[in-house]
N, C-alpha and C positions, 0 to 999 in steps of 0.2 A: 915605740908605739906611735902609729898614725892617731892624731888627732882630727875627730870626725868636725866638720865645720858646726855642724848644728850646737855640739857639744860647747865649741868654742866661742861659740856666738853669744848662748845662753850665759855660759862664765860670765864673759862681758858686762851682759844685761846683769845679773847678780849683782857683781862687784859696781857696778855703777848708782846700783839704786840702792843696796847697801850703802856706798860710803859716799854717794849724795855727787858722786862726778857721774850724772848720765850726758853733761856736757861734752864730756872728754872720753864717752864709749870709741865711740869712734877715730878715735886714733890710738886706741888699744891694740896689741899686734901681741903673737906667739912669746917674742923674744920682749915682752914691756915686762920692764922688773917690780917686781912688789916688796915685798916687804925691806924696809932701810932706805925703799926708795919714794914709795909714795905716803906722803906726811898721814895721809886720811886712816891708813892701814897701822890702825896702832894695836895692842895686845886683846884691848875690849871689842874690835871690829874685827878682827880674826875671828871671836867669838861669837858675832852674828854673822858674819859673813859665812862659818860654816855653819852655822843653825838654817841661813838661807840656801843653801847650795844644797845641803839636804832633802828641803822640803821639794826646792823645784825638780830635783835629779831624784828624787824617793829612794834615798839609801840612808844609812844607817853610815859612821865616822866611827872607826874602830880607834882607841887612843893611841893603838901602838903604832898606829898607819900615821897619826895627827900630828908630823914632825915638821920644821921649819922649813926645811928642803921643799917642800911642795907649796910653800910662796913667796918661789924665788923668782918664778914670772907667771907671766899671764898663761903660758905653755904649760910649765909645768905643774900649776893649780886646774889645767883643763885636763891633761894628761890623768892627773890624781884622781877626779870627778870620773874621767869615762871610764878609768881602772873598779875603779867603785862603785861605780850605776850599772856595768854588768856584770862583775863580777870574777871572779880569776880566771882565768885564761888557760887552757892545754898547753903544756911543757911538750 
């Protein structure tokens, strides 16, 4: 799945003002790794971090969707987010 910039962007801004690095947004990229890798992303900041990505994307976080795998980078938590803010996709 192409990742729309805006969507990516937005991630960004999330995770930055969630976990207090809006110093360091900008040198966030597709392939920047998250969880194991950035200290600030611990189990409790997962948990505001999607409580946040919620409100600003207005979707709803299905627990069975809610796996590790999706903050394994900055890609593939934006990837998750724009699967989710539209919705499923035609096979």
């Amino acid at each position: 799945m192409d990742i729309s910039s805006s969507t990516l962007e937005g991630v960004k801004e999330v995770l930055g003002t969630t976990l207090g690095i809006q110093d360091r947004v900008s040198s966030l990229e597709a392939s920047t790794p998250l969880f194991g890798s950035m200290p600030e992303l611990d189990s409790l900041a997962v948990v505001e971090l999607a409580a946040a990505l919620e409100e600003r994307f207005d979707f709803v976080i299905d627990d069975s969707d809610f796996t590790g795998d999706i903050f394994e980078t900055v890609g593939s938590l934006a990837e998750f987010v724009q699967r989710s803010a539209t919705g499923p996709q035609p096979v």
